[in-house]
C-alpha positions in Angstrom: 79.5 125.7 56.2 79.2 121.7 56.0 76.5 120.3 58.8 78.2 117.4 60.6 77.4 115.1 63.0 80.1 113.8 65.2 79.1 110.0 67.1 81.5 109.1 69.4 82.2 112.4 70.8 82.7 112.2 73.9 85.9 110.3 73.7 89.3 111.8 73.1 89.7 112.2 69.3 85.7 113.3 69.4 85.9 116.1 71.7 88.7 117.7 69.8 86.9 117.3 66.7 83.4 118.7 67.5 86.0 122.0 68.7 87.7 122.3 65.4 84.6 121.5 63.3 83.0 124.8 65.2 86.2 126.8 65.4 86.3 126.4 61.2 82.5 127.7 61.3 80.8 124.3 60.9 77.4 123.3 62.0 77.9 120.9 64.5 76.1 118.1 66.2 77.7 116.0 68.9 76.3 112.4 70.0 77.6 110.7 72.8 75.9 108.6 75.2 76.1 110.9 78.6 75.0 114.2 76.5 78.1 116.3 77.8 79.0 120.0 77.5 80.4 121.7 74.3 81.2 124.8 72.8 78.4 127.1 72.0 76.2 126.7 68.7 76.9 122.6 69.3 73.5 120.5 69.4 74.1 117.5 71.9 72.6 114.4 71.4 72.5 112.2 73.9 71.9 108.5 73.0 73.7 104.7 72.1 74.7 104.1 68.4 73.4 100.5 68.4 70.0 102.5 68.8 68.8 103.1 65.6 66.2 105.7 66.7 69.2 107.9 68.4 71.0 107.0 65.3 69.1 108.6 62.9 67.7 111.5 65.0 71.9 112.2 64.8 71.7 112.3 61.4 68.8 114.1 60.2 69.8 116.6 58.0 73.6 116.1 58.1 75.6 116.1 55.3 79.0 114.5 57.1 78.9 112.4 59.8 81.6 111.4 61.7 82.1 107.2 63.7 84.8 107.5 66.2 83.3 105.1 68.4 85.2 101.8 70.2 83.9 99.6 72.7 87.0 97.9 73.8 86.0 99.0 77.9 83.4 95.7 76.7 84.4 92.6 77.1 82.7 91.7 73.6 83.2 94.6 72.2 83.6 93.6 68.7 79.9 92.4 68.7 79.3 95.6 70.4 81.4 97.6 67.1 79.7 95.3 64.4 76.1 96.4 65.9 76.8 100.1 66.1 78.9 100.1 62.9 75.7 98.3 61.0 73.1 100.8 62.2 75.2 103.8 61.2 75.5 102.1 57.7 71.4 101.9 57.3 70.8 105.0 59.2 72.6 107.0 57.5 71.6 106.0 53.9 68.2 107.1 54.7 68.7 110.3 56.2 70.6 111.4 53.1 74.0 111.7 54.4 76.3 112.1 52.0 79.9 111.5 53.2 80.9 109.0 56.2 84.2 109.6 58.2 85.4 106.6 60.0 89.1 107.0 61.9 90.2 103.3 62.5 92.8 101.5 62.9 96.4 100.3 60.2 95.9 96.5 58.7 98.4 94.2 59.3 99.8 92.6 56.5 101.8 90.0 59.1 100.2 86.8 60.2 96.7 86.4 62.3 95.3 89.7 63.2 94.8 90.7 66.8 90.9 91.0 67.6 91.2 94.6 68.0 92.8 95.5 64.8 90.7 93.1 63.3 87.2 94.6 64.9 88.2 97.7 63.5 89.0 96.9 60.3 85.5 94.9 60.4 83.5 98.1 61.3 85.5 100.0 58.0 84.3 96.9 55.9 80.7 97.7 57.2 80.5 101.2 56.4 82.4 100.6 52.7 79.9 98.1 51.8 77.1 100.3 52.4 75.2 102.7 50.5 77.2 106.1 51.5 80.6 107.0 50.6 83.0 106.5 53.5 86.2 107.9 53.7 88.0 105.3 56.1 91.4 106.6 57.9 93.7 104.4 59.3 96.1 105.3 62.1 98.3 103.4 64.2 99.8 105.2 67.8 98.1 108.5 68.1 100.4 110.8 69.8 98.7 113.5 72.1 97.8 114.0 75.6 94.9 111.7 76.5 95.4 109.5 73.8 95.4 105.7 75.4 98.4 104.6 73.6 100.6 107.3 74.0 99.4 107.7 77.9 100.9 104.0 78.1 103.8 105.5 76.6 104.5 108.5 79.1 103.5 106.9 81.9 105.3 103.5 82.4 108.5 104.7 80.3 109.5 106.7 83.1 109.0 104.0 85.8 112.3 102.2 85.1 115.2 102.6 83.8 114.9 99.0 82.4 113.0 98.0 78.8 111.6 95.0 78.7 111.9 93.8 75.2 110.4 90.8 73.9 110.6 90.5 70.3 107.6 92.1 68.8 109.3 95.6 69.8 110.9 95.0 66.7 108.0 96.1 65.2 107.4 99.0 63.4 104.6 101.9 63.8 104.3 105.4 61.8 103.2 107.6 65.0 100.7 110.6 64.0 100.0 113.7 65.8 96.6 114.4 67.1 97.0 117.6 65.0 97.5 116.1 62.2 94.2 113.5 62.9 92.6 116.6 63.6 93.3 117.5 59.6 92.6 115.1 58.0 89.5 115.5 59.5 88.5 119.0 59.5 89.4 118.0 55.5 87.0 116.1 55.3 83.7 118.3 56.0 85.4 120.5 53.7 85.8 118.2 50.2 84.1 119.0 47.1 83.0 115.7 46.4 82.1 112.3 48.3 85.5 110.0 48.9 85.2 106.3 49.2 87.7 104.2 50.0 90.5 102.9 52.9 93.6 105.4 53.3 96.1 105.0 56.0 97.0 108.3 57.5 100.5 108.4 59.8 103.2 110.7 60.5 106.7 110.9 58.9 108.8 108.7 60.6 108.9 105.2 60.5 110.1 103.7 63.9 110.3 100.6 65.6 109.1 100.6 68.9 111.7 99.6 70.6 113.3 103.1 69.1 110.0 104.4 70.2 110.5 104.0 73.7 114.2 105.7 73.4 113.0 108.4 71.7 110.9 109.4 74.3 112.7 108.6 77.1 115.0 111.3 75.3 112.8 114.0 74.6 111.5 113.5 78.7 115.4 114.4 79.6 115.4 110.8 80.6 118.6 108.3 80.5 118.1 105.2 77.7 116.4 102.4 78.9 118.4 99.6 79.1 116.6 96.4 77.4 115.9 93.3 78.6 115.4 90.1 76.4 112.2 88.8 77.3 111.1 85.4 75.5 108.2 85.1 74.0 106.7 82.3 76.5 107.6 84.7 79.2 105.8 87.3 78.3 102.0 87.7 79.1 99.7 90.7 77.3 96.9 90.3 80.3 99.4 90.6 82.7 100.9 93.6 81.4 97.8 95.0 80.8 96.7 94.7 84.1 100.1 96.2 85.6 99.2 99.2 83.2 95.7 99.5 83.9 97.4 99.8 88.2 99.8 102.7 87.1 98.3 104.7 84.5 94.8 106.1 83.7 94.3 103.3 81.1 92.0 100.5 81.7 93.6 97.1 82.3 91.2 95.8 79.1 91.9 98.3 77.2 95.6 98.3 77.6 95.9 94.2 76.7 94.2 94.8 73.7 96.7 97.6 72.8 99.6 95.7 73.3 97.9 92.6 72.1 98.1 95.1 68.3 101.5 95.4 69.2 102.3 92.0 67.7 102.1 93.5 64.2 104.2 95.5 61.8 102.2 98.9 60.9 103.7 101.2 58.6 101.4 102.7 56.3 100.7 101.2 52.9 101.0 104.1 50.8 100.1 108.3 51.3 97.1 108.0 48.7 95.2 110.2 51.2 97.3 113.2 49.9 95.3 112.9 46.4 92.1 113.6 48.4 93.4 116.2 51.3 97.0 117.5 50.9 98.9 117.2 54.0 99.0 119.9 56.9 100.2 123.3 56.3 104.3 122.5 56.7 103.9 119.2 56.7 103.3 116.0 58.7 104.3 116.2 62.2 107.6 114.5 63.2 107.5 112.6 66.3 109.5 114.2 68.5 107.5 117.8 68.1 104.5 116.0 68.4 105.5 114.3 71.8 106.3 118.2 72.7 103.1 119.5 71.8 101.5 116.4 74.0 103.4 118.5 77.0 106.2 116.4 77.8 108.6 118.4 79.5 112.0 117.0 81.0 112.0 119.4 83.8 108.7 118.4 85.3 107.3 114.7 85.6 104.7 113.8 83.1 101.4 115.6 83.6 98.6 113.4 84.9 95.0 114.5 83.7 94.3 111.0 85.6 96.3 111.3 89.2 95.2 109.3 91.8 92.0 111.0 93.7 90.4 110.8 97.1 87.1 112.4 97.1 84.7 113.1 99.8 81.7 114.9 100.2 79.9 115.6 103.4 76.3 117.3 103.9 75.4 119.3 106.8 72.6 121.6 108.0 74.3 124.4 107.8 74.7 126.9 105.1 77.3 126.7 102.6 78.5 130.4 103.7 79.1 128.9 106.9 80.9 125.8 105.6 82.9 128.4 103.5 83.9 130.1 106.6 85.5 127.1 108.0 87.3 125.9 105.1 89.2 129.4 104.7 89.9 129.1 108.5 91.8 126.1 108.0 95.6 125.9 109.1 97.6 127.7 111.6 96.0 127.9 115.0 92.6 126.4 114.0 94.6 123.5 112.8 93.2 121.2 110.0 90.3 119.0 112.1 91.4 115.7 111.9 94.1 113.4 114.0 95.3 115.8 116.4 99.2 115.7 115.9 99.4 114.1 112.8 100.8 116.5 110.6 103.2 117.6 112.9 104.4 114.3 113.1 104.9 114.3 108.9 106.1 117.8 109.4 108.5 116.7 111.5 109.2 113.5 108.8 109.6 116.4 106.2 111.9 118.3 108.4 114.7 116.0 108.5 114.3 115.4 104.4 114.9 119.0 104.0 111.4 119.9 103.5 109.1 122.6 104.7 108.7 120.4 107.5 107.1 122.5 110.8 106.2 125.3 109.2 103.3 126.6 111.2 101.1 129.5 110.3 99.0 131.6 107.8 97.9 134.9 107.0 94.4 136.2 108.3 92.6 136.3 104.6 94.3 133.3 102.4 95.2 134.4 98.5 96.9 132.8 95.9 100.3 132.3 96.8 100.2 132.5 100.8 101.6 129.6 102.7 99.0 128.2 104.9 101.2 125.4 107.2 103.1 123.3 105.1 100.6 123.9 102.0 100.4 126.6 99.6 97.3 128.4 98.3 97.2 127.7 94.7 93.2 129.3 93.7 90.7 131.0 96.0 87.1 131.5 94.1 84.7 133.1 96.6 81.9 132.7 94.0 82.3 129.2 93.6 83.2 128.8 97.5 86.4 126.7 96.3 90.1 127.0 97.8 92.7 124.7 96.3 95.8 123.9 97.9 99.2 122.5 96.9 101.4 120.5 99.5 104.8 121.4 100.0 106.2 118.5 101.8 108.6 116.4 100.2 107.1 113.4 98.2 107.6 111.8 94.7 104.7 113.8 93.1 102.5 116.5 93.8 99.8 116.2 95.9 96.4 118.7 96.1 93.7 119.4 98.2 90.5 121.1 97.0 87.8 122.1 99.6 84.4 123.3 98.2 80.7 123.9 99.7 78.0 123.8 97.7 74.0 125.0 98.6 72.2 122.0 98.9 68.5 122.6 99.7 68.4 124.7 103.4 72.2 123.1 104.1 75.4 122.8 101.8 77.1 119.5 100.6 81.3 119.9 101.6 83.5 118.5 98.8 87.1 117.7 99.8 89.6 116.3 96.8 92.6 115.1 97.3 94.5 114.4 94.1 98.4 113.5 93.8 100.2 113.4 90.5 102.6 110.2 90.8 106.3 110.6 89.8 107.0 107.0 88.5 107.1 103.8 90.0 108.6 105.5 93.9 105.2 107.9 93.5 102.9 104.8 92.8 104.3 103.2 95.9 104.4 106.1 97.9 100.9 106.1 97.0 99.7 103.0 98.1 101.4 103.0 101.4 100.4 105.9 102.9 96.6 105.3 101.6 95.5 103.8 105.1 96.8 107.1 107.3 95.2 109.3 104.0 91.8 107.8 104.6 91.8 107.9 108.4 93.2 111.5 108.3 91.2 113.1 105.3 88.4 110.9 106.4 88.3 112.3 109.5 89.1 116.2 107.7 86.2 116.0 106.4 83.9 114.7 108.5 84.9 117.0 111.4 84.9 120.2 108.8 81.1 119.7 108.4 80.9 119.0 112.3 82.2 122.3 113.0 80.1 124.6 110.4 
């Protein structure tokens, strides 16, 4: 059992990490700046790693400690990076730690860097010239559910069926599976002996990405994209980024710098790694498995932890038992207490598109599975006072409705969600047009639900 410490780990390659570290029966302790929850026998430490206090009371008495921490959200964040990557570097010589893990980015051998290749390469520099071994990895596109690059990936491929290709899609990337991150470093807290050095870690397949792209759109069931020339002069990284950062989960800075990496060529310099931590058990993951394991499936769109949400909340004297009461009452001749018509209007809309259009009723005690109007019950938790409901009406996505009530001193707080998983660009759209009647009618919902417990 190694004692780690894992900074960064709230973020996506962090919270995997603190779960694999305890699943192999390490002792685990997991910094991130809003605490969070984690698996049992985890010690949270809540605190900024530019605070050198918070820094080293992460690291006392750790053996390895882990830096997946980037600030690109900051509009300096390479100040921001240099800071945090400099106080790990001191703290960490004096609490006796003896082996550093940083997963950054590949270097570009091509030309001028792009300042977020070239912050992250920094931050490896400043752990390698201190006083404690570091093992730096270097990865280019991450490919796993959640991961920022590849969520670029599956969610604007599937928009339209044109690429546009300016010339630095000629570049080539080695794409790793977050499983196989997740390897090399579980490895890590297990090696005999301090590593030091820069090792670029990537999977098996060497692809432009331009074949990216087509490879995906393939394994989604998808037709191939048909690619449009773009000159360079035409082409703007902060305007793409900010188109990205409307349709996907992505932020619009964090996306520009992304593509601004994009300029380069980064295959991997060699597979030294392997002399230090053998690759996974039956080998590296090839691309198109690891897009599988990310959940892509061509007979459903792509997932969306990150659909587009409406969320309300509502207090009100009276108890959340009563509140309760109301909210399983919803539908058929109670109605839904908002706009009085208004879904039989987009029943009616439905209707004529084939959908379950004016479908009226519901059974006396809802379950999962009953049909309540055009909606179907997808949970009821009478603990938790939550009922979650999936629309049936014809749309391009999936659309949910969660209805909660909560104690809240002598009243209860009702929480009403609506979230709708997009399916490409006509989902987006869809979307934003009928947001105006959504917020007057769910508005409404839920301040008339309150009213009436």
């Amino acid at each position: 059992m190694t004692r780690c410490a894992v900074l960064g780990a709230a973020g996506y390659v962090g919270t995997r990490l603190v779960a694999e570290l305890t699943a192999r029966g390490h002792q685990v302790r997991a910094m991130a700046r809003g605490g969070g929850k984690w698996p049992g026998g985890v010690e949270p430490v809540e605190g900024d790693v530019r605070d050198p206090a918070a820094v080293a009371s992460a690291l006392d008495g750790v053996e390895v400690a882990y830096y997946l921490v980037h600030s690109l959200a900051d509009a300096d964040f390479a100040a921001v990076d240099r800071a945090a990557a400099a106080t790990l570097a001191e703290q960490a010589s004096g609490a006796g730690v003896r082996q550093l893990v940083y997963l950054g980015g590949i270097r570009p051998r091509d030309g001028e860097v792009s300042a977020h290749l070239a912050s992250r390469a920094e931050v490896g520099d400043i752990l390698l010239a201190g006083a404690v071994p570091a093992l730096v990895l270097q990865a280019s596109m991450i490919v796993g559910a959640g991961s920022a690059s590849f969520e670029i990936l599956r969610r604007t491929v599937p928009l339209s069926p044109l690429l546009l290709r300016p010339s630095w899609m000629r570049n080539r990337s080695q794409p790793i599976a977050i499983a196989d991150v997740l390897h090399y470093l579980t490895a890590a807290a297990e090696l005999t002996g301090p590593v030091h050095g820069a090792f670029d870690i990537g999977g098996p397949q060497l692809l432009s990405y331009h074949r990216l792209v087509q490879r995906y759109a393939r394994i989604a069931g998808l037709p191939v994209r048909l690619p449009v020339p773009v000159p360079l002069p035409l082409w703007s990284h902060r305007l793409a980024g900010a188109a990205v950062g409307a349709l996907t989960p992505v932020p619009a800075a964090v996306a520009e710098s992304l593509l601004r990496s994009l300029e380069h060529d980064l295959p991997c310099a060699d597979h030294e790694i392997a002399r230090h931590i053998p690759d996974p058990p039956g080998g590296l993951t090839s691309f198109d498995r690891a897009v599988r394991q990310a959940g892509v499936d061509p007979e459903r769109p792509p997932p969306g932890e990150d659909p587009f949400v409406d969320d309300r909340s509502v207090r009100t004297e009276a108890g959340p038992g009563r509140v309760w009461d109301v909210i399983t009452g919803v539908g058929g001749d109670r109605g839904w207490h908002t706009v009085p018509l208004v879904w039989t209007v987009r029943g009616a809309i439905d209707q004529l598109l084939g959908g379950a259009g004016l479908h009226r009723g519901r059974p006396g005690e809802l379950r999962p599975g009953d049909a309540v109007d055009s909606w179907t019950v997808e949970e009821r938790d009478d603990e938790r006072r939550l009922l979650v409901l999936r629309a049936d009406l014809k749309m391009p996505g999936t659309a949910r409705l969660r209805m909660s009530a909560e104690p809240d001193g002598a009243g209860a707080i009702y929480r009403q969600t609506v979230t709708f998983d997009s399916s490409g660009l006509g989902g987006t759209a869809y979307w934003y047009l009928q947001k105006p009647v959504h917020d007057l009618v769910f508005g409404l919902m839920a301040a008339n639900i309150a009213r009436r417990a």
